[in-house]
PAVOSE-112478 format. One line per field, with one value per residue (C-alpha): residue number from 1; x, y, z; residue in three letters. Coordinates in Angstrom, 2 decimals, always signed. Layout:
// PAVOSE-112478
kolti c(NUM_...);
c1 c(X_...);
c2 c(Y_...);
c3 c(Z_...);
nugu c(Ala_...);
END
This chain:
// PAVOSE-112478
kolti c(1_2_3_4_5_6_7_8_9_10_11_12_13_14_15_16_17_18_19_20_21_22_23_24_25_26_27_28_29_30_31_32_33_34_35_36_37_38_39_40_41_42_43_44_45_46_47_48_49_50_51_52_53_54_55_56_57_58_59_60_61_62_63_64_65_66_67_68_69_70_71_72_73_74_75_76_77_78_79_80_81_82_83_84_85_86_87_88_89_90_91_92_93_94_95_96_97_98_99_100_101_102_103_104_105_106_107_108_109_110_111_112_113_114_115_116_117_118_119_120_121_122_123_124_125_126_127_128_129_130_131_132_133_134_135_136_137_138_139_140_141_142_143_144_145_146_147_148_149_150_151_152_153_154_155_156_157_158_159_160_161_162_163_164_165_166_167_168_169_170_171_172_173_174_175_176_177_178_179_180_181_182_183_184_185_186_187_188_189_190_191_192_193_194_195_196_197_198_199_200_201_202_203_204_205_206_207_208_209_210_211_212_213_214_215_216_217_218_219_220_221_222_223_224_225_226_227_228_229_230_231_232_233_234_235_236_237_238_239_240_241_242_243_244_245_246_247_248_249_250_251_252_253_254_255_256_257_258_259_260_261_262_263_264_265_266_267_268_269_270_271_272_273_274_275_276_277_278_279_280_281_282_283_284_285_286_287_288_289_290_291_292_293_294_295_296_297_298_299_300_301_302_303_304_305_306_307_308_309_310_311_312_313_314_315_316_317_318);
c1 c(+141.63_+144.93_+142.78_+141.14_+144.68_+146.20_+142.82_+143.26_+146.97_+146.17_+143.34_+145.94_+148.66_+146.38_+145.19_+148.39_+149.61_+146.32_+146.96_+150.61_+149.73_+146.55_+149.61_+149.82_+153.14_+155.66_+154.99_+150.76_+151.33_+153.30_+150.79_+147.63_+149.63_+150.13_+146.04_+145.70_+147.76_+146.19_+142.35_+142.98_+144.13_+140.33_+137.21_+133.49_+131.35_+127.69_+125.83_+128.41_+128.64_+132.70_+135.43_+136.95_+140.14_+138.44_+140.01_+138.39_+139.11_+136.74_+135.61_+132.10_+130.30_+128.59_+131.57_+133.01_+130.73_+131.33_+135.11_+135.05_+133.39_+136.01_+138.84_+141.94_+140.66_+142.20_+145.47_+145.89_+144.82_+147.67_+149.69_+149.33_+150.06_+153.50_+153.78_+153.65_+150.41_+147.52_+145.29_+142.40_+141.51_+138.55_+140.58_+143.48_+141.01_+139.16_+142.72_+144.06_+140.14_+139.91_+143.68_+142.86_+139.94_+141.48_+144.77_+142.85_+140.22_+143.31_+145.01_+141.86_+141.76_+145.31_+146.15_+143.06_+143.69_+141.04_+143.94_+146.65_+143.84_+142.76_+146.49_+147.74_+144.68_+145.81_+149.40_+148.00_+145.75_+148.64_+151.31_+149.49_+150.23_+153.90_+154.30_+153.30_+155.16_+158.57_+157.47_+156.95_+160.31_+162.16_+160.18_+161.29_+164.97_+164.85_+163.83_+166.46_+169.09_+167.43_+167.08_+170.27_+170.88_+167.60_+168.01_+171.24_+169.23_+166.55_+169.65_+171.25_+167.46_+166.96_+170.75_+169.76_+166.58_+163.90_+161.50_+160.91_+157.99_+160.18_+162.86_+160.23_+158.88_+162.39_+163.21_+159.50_+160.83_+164.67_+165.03_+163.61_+160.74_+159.99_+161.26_+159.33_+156.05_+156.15_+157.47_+155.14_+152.49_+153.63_+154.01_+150.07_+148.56_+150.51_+149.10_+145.66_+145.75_+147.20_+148.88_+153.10_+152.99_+149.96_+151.44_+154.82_+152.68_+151.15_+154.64_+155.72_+152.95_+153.27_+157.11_+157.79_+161.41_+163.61_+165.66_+161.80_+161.50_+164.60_+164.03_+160.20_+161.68_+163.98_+161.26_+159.18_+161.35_+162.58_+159.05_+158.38_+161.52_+163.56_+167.53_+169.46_+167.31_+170.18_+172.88_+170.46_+169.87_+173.62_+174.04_+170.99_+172.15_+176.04_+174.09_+172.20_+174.40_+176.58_+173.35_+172.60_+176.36_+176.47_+173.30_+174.84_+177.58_+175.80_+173.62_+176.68_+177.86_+174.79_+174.37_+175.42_+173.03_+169.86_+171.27_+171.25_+167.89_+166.56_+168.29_+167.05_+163.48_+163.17_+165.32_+162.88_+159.69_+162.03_+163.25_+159.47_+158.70_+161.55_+160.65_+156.98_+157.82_+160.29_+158.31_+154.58_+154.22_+157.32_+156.09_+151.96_+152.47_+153.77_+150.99_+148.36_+149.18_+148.40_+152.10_+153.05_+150.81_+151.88_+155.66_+154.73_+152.98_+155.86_+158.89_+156.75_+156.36_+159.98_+160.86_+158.55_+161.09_+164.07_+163.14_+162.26_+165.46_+167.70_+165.46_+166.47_+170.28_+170.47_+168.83_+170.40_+168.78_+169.62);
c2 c(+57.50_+57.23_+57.72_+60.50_+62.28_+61.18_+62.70_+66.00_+66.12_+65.61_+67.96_+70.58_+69.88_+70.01_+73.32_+74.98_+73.83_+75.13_+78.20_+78.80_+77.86_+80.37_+83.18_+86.71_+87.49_+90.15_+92.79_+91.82_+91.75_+95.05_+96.70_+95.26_+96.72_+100.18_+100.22_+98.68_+101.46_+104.13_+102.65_+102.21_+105.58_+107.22_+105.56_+107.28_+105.53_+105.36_+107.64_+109.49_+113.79_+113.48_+111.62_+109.19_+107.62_+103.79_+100.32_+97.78_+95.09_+92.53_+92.07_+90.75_+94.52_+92.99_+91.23_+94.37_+96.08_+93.22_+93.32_+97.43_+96.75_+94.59_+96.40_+94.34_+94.23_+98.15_+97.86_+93.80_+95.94_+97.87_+94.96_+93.60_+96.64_+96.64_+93.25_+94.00_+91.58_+91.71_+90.19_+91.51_+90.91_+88.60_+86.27_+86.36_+85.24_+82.87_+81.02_+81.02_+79.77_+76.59_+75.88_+75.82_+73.04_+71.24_+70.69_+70.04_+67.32_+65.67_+65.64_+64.35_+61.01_+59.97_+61.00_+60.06_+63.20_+66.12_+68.35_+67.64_+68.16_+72.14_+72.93_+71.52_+73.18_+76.84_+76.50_+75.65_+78.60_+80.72_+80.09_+82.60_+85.48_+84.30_+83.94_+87.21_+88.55_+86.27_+88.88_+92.30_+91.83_+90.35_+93.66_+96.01_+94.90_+94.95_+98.68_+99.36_+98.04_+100.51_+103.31_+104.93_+104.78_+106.34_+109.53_+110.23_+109.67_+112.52_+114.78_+114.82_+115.57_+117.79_+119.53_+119.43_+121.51_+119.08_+119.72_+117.23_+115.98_+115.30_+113.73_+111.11_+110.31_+109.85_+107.30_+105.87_+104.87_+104.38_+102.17_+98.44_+96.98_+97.55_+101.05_+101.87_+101.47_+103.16_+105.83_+105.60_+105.67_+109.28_+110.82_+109.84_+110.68_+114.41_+114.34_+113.59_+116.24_+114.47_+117.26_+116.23_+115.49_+113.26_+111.49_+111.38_+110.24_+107.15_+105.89_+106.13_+103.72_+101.18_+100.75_+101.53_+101.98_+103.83_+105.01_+106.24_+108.26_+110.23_+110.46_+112.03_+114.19_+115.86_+116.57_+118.06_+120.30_+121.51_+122.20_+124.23_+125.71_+125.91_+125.13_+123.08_+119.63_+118.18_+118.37_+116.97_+113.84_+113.39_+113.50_+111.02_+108.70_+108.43_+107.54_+105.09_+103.28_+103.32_+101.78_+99.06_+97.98_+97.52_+95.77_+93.04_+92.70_+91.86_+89.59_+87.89_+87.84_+86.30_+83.91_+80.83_+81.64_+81.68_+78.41_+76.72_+77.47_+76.71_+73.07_+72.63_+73.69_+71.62_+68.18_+67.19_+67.07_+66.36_+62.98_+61.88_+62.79_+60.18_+57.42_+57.59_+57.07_+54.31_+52.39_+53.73_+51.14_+52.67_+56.01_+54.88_+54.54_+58.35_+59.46_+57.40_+56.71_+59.49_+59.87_+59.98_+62.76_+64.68_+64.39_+65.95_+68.54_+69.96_+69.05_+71.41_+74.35_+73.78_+74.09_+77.74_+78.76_+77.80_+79.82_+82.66_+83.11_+81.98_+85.09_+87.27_+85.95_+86.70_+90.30_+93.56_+96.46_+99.43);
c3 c(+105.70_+103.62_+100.25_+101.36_+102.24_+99.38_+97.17_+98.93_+98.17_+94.48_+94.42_+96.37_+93.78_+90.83_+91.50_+92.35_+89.30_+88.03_+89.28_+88.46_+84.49_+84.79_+86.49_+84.75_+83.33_+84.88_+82.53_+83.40_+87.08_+86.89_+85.06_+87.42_+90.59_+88.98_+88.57_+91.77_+93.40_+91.59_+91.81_+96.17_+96.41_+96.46_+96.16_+96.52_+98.80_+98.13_+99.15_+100.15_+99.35_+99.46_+98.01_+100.65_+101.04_+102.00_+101.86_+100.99_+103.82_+101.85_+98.28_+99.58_+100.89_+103.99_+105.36_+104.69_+106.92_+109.62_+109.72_+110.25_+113.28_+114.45_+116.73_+114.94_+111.57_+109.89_+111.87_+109.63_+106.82_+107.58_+108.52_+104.87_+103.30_+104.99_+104.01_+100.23_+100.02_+97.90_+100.45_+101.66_+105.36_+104.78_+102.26_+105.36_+108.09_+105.35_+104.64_+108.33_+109.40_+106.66_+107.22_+110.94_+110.74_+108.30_+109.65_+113.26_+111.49_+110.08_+113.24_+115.17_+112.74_+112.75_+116.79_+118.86_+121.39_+122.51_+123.27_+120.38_+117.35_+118.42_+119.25_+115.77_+114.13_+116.06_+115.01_+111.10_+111.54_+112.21_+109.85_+107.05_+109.95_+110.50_+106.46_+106.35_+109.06_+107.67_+104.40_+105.60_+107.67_+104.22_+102.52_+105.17_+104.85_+100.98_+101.24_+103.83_+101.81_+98.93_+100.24_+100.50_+97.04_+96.30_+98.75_+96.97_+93.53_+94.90_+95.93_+92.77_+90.89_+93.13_+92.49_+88.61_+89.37_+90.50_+92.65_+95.58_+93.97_+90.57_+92.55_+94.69_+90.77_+89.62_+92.57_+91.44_+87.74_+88.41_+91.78_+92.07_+94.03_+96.82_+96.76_+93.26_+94.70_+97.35_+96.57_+93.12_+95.35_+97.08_+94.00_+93.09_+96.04_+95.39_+91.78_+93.45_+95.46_+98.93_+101.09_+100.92_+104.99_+104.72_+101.96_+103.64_+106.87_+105.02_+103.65_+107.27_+108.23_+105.53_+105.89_+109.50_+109.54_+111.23_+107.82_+106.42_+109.74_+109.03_+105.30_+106.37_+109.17_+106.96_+103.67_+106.43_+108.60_+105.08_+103.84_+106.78_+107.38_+104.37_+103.70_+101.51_+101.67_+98.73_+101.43_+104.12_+102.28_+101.37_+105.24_+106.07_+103.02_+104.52_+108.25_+106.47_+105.12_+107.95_+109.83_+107.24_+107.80_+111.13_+110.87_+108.56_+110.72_+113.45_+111.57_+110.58_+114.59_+115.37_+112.90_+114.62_+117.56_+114.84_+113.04_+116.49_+117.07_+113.70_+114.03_+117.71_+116.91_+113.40_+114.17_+116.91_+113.90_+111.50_+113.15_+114.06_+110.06_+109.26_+112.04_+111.40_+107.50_+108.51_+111.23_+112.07_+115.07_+116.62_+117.83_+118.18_+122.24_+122.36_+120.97_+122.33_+126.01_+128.08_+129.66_+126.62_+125.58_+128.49_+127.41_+124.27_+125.37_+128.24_+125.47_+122.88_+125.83_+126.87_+123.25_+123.18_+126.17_+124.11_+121.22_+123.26_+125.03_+121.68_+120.16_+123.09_+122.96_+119.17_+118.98_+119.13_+119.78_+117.65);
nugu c(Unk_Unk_Unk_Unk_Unk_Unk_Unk_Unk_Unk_Unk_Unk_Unk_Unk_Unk_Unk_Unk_Unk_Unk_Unk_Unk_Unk_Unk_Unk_Unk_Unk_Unk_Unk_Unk_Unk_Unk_Unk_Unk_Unk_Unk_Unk_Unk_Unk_Unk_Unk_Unk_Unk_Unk_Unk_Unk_Unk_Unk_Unk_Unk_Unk_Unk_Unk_Unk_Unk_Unk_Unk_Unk_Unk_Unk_Unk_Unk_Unk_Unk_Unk_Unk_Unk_Unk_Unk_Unk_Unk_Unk_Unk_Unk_Unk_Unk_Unk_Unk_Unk_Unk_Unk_Unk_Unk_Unk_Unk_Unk_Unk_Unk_Unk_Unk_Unk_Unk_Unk_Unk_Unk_Unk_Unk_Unk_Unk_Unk_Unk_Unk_Unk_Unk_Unk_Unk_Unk_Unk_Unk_Unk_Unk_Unk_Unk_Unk_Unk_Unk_Unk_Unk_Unk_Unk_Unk_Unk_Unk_Unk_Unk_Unk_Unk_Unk_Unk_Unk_Unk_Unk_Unk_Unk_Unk_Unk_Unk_Unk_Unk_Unk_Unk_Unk_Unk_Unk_Unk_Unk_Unk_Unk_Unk_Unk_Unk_Unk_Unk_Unk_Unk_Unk_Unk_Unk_Unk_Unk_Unk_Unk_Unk_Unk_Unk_Unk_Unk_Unk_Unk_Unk_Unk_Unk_Unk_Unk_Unk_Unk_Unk_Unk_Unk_Unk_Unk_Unk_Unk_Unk_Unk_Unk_Unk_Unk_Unk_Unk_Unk_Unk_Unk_Unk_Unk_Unk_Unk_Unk_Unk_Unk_Unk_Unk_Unk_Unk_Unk_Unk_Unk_Unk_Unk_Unk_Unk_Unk_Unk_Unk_Unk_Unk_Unk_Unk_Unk_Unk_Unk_Unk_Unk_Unk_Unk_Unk_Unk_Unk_Unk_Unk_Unk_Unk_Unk_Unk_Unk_Unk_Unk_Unk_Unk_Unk_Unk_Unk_Unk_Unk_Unk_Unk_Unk_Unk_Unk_Unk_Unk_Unk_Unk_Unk_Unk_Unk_Unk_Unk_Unk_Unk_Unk_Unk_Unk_Unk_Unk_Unk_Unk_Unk_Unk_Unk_Unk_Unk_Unk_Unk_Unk_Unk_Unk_Unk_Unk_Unk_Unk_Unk_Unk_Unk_Unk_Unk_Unk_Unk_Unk_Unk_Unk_Unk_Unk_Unk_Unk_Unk_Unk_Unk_Unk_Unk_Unk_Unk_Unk_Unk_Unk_Unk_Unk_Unk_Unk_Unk_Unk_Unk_Unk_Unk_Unk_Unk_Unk_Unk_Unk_Unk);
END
């Protein structure tokens, strides 16, 4: 068994590094995201009489067909857009699925347990949806922190004689990822012919924050009802920013609370890691007797309760 692990963990290490020598450049990737972008906008299906706004949700066309007929599979599509990923649905579920069995099989060899194998090989299977959720909140708090800046960018272009479609293109070239993209990807669907509000609409959905709801409120209720929208966005930039203060404060209040549970939750594994690699004999009658299984298995849901009432402790609603 132990030169079959160690073979995979070569094989694993000798394609990442594989892949990390065979890795575009920045200028490469930068330039395959602004085709990507432009290419997902609109695509024509076959057969079809009309020009469609359709994402792909697999790169294979009948697993493609499968997964729309799945309830959950467009609102992950939309889940990895807000995420900033590449992904595709079908190369999600294909990753979580192999991960899943793998870690499970593993699992089943070295701890001889019917129970212990599928819940190890569930946890496995979802650590690509918490990676990605760990990302789309790091994302969302990157364009928070952004996005005051760039409203007051759009209300000086628009003081200077820009339109609000200038302005969004100015934010597009002058402001960082992940602000650049998105709002790169507004000004596109405008040039393609995307009504403003629908285009608005979709960068609601793919960053759903609170700071994107006011900036689309007040573009709309200006469209439709006119005013100074220069003077509006000075006023939503100042509340802003006052928000994404008081947010870092209290992340900073809080911080010992989410340091406590980090410790609590990761000494437990991280002490069997060590005794295991110190003394394998030591910890065999845990795992094998079945009062010892059970142990396990109410420390790990006791440990589920901690977490969820350290998470409840440490939040603050806005």
């Amino acid at each position: 068994m132990l030169p079959l692990l160690i073979f995979v963990m070569l094989a694993l290490l000798g394609f990442g590094f594989a892949m990390w020598v065979s890795s575009p450049t920045k200028g490469e990737s930068d330039m395959q995201r602004h085709l990507k972008d432009i290419g997902s906008l609109y695509t024509v299906e076959a057969g079809a009489s009309t020009i469609l706004k359709r994402q792909s949700l697999s790169t294979i066309p009948w697993v493609d067909g499968l997964l729309r007929r799945l309830p959950g599979a467009v609102p992950l599509q939309v889940f990895l857009a807000q995420a900033g990923s590449n992904w595709a649905v079908g190369t999600l579920l294909w990753v979580s699925l192999v991960l899943s069995f793998f870690v499970a099989w593993v699992t089943r060899f070295l701890v001889p347990s019917l129970l212990l194998a599928p819940l190890s090989g569930s946890v496995a299977g979802f650590m690509p949806f918490a990676y990605l959720y760990w990302k789309r909140r790091s994302r969302s708090l990157r364009f928070e922190s952004q996005l005051p800046a760039a409203i007051e960018l759009m209300a000086r272009a628009l003081r200077a004689g820009h339109s609000i479609l200038s302005a969004i293109e100015v934010v597009s070239e002058e402001r960082a990822e992940p602000i650049s993209s998105e709002f790169r990807i507004v000004f596109e669907e405008q040039n393609l012919g995307l009504p403003i509000r629908e285009a608005i609409t979709n960068l609601v959905e793919r960053v759903p924050i609170d700071e994107v709801r006011f900036l689309a409120t007040a573009i709309l209720v200006q469209k439709e009802t006119g005013g100074n929208l220069a003077e509006v966005l000075d006023k939503a930039s100042a509340v802003m920013r006052d928000r994404v203060r008081l947010k870092g404060q209290m992340r900073v209040y809080t911080a010992q609370g989410r340091i406590t549970g980090w410790v609590l939750c990761l000494l437990p594994f991280v002490v069997f890691a060590v005794i295991e690699a110190t003394n394998p004999n030591y910890e065999k009658k845990l795992l094998t007797d079945p009062i010892g299984l059970d142990l396990v298995y109410a420390g790990m849901t006791l440990m589920a309760i901690g977490i969820f009432f350290i998470r409840k402790i440490v939040s603050v609603k806005d």
